[in-house]
C-alpha positions in Angstrom: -6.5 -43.3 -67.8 -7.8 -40.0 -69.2 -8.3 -38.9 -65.3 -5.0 -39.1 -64.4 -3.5 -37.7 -67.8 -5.7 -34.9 -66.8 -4.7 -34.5 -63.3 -0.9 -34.8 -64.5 -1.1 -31.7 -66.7 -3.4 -29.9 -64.2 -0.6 -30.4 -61.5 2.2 -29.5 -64.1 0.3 -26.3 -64.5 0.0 -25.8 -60.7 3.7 -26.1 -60.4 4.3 -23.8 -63.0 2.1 -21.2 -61.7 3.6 -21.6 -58.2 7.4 -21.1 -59.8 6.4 -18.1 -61.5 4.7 -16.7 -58.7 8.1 -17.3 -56.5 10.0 -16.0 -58.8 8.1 -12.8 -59.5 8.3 -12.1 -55.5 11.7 -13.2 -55.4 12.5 -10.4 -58.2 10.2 -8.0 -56.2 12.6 -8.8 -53.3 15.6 -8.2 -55.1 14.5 -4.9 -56.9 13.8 -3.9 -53.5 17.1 -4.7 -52.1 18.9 -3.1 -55.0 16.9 0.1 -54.1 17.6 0.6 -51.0 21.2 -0.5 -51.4 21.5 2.4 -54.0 19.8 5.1 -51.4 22.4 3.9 -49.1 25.2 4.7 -51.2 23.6 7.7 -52.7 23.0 9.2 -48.5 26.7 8.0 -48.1 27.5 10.5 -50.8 26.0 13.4 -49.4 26.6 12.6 -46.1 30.3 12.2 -46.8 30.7 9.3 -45.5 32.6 6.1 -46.4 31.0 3.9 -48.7 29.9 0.4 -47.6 30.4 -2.2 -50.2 27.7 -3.1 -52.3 28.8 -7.2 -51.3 28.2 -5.7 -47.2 24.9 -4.3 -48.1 23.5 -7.1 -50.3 24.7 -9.7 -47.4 22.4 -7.1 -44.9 18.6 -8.1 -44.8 16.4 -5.8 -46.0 15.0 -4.6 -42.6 19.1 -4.0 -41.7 19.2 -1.9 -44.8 15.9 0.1 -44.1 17.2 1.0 -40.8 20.6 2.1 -42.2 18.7 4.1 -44.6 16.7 6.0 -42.1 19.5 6.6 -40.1 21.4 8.1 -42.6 18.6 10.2 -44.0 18.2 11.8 -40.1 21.4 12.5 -40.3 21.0 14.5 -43.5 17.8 16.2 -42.4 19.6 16.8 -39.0 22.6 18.9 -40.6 20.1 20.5 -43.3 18.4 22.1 -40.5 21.2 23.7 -38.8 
């Protein structure tokens, strides 16, 4: 009986850890997406450019957003450097 009480709260703390853990990545993730959705915007800005809406960008996947990002940022190093 005490083996199995014991193994019950050992796997209750397992699952807990494991949901914490997700959820910590899962904020990583979205801190991350909010980041680059913000640089976006801001090299929009500069850029003069129309702004994509922040419900487009947060539908993107992150590697769709890092690739609008650099594109936009060689656009802004391309017309700095004439």
């Amino acid at each position: 009986m005490y083996d199995s009480r014991e193994k019950a709260i050992l796997d209750r703390q397992w699952a807990l850890n494991a949901s914490f853990r997700d959820g910590k990545l899962e904020g990583k993730l979205e801190g991350k997406l909010e980041g680059e959705i913000r640089l976006i915007q801001t090299l929009q800005q500069l850029l003069k450019l129309p702004m994509t809406s922040e419900l487009d960008l947060k539908n993107a996947g992150l590697p769709q957003l890092r690739a609008m990002t650099v594109s936009f940022q060689e656009q802004l190093r391309s017309r700095m450097s004439l």
